[in-house]
C-alpha positions as a Python dict, from the first residue, in 0.01 Angstrom:
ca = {
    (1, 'X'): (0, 0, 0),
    (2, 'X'): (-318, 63, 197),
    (3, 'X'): (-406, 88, 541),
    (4, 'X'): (-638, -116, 704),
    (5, 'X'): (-857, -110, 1001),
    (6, 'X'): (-1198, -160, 1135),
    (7, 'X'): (-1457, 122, 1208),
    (8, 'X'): (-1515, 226, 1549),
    (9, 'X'): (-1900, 246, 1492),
    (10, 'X'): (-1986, -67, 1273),
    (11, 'X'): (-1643, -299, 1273),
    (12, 'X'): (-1663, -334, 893),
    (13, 'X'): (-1265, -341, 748),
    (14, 'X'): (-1189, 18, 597),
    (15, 'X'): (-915, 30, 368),
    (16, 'X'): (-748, 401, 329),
    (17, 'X'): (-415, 542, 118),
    (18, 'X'): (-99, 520, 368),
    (19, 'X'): (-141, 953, 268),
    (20, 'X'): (-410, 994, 522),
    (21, 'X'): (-259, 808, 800),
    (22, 'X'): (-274, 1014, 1147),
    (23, 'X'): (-591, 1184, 1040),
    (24, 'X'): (-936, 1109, 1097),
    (25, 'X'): (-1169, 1028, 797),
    (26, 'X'): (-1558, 892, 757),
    (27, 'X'): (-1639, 523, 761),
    (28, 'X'): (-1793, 422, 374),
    (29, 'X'): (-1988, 190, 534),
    (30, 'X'): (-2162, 380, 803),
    (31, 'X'): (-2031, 742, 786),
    (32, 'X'): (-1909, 757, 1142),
    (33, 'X'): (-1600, 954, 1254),
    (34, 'X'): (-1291, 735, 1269),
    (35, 'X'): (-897, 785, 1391),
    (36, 'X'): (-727, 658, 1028),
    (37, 'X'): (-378, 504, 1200),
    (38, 'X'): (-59, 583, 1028),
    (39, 'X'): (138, 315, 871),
    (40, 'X'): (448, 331, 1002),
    (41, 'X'): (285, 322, 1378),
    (42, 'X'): (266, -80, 1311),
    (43, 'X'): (215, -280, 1670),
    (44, 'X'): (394, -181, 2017),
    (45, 'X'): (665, -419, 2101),
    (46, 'X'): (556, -605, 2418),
    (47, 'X'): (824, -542, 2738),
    (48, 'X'): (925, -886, 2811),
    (49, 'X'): (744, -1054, 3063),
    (50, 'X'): (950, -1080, 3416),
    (51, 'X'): (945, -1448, 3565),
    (52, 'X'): (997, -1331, 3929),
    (53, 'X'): (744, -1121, 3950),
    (54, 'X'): (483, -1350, 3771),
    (55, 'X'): (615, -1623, 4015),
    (56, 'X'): (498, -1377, 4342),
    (57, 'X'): (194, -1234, 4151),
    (58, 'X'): (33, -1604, 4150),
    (59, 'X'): (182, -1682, 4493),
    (60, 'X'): (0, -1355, 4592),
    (61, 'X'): (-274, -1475, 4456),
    (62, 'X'): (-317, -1816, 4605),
    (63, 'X'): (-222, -1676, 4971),
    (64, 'X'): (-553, -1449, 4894),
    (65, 'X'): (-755, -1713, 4774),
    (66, 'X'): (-641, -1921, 5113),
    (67, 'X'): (-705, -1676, 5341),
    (68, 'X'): (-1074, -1570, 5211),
    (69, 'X'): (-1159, -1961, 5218),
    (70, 'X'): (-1038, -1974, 5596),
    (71, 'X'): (-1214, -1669, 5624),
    (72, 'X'): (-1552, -1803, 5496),
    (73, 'X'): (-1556, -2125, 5681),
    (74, 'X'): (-1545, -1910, 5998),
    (75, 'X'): (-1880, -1740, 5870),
    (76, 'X'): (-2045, -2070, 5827),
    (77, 'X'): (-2385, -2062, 6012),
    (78, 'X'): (-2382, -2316, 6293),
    (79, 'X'): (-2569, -2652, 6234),
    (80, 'X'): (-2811, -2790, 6402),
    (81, 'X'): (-2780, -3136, 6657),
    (82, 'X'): (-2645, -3210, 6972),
    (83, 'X'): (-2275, -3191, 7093),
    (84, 'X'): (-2052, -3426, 6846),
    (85, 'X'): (-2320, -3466, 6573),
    (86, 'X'): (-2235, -3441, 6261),
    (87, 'X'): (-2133, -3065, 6178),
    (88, 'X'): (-2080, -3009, 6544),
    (89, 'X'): (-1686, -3065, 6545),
    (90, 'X'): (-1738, -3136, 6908),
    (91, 'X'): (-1750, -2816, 6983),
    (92, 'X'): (-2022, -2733, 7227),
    (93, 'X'): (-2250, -2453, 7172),
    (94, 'X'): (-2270, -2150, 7388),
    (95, 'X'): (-2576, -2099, 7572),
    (96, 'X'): (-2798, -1816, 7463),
    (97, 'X'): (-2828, -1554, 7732),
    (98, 'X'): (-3214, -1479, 7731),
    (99, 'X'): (-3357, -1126, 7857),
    (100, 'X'): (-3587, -1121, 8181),
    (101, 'X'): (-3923, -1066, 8035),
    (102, 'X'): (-4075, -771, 8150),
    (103, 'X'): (-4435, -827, 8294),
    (104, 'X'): (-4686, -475, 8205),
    (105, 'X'): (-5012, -439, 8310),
    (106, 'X'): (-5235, -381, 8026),
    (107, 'X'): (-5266, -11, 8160),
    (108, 'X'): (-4862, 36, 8104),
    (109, 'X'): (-4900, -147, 7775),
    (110, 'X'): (-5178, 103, 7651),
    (111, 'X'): (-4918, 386, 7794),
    (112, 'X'): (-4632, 266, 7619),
    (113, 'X'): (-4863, 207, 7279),
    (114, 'X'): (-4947, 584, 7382),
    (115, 'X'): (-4579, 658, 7344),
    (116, 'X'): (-4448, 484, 7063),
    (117, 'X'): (-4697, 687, 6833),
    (118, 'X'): (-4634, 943, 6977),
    (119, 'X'): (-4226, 919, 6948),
    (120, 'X'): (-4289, 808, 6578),
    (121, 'X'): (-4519, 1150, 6510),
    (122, 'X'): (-4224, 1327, 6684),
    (123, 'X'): (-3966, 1168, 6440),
    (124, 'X'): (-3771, 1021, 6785),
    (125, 'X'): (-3731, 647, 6572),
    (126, 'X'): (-3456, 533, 6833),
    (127, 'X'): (-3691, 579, 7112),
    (128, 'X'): (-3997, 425, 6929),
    (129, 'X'): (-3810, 166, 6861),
    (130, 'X'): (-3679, 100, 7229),
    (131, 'X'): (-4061, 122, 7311),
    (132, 'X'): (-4139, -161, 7067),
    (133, 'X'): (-3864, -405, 7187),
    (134, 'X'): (-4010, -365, 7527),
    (135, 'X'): (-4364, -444, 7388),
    (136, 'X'): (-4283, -773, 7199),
    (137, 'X'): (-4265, -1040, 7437),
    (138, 'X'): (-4641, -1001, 7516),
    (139, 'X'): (-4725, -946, 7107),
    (140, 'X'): (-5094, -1089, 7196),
    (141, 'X'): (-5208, -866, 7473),
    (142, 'X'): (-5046, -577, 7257),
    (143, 'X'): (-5244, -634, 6919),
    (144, 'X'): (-5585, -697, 7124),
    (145, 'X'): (-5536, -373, 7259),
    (146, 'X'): (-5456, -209, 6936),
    (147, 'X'): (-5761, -331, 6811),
    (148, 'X'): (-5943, -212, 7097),
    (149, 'X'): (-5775, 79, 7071),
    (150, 'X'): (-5879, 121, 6669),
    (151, 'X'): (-6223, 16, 6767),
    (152, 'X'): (-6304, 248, 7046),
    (153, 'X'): (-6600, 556, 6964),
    (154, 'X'): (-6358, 797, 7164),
    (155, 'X'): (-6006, 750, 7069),
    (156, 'X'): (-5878, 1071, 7199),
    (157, 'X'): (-5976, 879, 7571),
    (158, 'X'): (-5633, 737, 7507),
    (159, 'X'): (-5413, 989, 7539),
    (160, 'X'): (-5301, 933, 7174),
    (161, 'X'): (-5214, 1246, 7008),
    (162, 'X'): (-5429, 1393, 6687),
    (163, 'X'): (-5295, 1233, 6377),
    (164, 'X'): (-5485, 1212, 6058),
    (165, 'X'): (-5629, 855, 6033),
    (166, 'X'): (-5417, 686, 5769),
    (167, 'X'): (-5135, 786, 5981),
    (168, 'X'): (-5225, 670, 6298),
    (169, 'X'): (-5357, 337, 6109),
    (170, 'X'): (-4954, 338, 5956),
    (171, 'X'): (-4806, 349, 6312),
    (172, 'X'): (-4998, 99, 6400),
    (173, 'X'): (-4932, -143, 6149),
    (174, 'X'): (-4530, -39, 6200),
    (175, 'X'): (-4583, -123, 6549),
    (176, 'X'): (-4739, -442, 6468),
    (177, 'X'): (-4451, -570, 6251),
    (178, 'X'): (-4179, -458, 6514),
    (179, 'X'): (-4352, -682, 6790),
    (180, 'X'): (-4417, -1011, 6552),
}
């Protein structure tokens, strides 16, 4: 009798003698390194399977499947309409709190333009960024400035500190993109 089994490397059926069972050996086929398995090893018995805990594995599982579904309707963006429209569930929606805006002058503006480059070329990222949020409701006057700004023959006039070009042009631009 022969054992038989398929190589590791290619899956082509090997056939060894039962005397070289437990050793390993080279695939004819292929010449890769395989484990030859002995004969008498034959297949491991199975434990048999336990009804009970089968029965609360799938229970288990549904409860899961349950809660993430009650889970993910909670997530659901709101819809769109007016009270008791379709979607709405009658619910009414909450009002959105808005922020005062915050009227600047175009001289604070320029100031605060001043000192979110200035945070950003100090690495201070939280502070640039509480600069910006203060600078986007009035995006328009902002970006006229910064093109002023950009334009002007004496750029130092501004306060702004001495960056190499394509780095003050990259603040800039960063700036830009917060306040749109």
């Amino acid at each position: 009798m022969s054992i038989e089994f398929h190589c590791e490397h290619c899956n082509k059926l090997v056939k060894a003698p039962d005397e070289v069972g437990g050793r390993s050996g080279k695939c004819p086929h292929c010449q890769g390194t395989n484990y030859i398995p002995s004969p008498e090893a034959g297949e491991i018995p199975l434990e048999p399977m336990d009804e009970n805990f089968e029965r609360h594995r799938q229970q288990s599982a549904a409860e899961d499947f349950a809660y993430q579904r009650r889970i993910m309707s909670d997530r659901s963006p709101p819809r769109e309409g007016a009270r008791g429209a379709k979607g709405g569930a009658g619910r009414s929606p909450r009002p959105i709190q808005s922020e005062p805006t915050e009227v600047l002058s175009e001289k604070q503006m320029s100031s605060m333009i001043v000192a979110f480059i200035t945070a950003m070329a100090n690495g201070s990222l939280p502070k640039a960024d509480e600069i910006s949020k203060r600078l986007r409701p009035q995006a328009a006057k902002v970006n006229a400035i910064l093109d002023d700004m950009l334009t002007a023959s004496n750029i130092a006039g501004y306060g702004l500190p001495t960056l190499p070009k394509p780095v003050l042009n990259g603040f800039v631009k960063q700036l830009r993109a917060k306040i749109s």
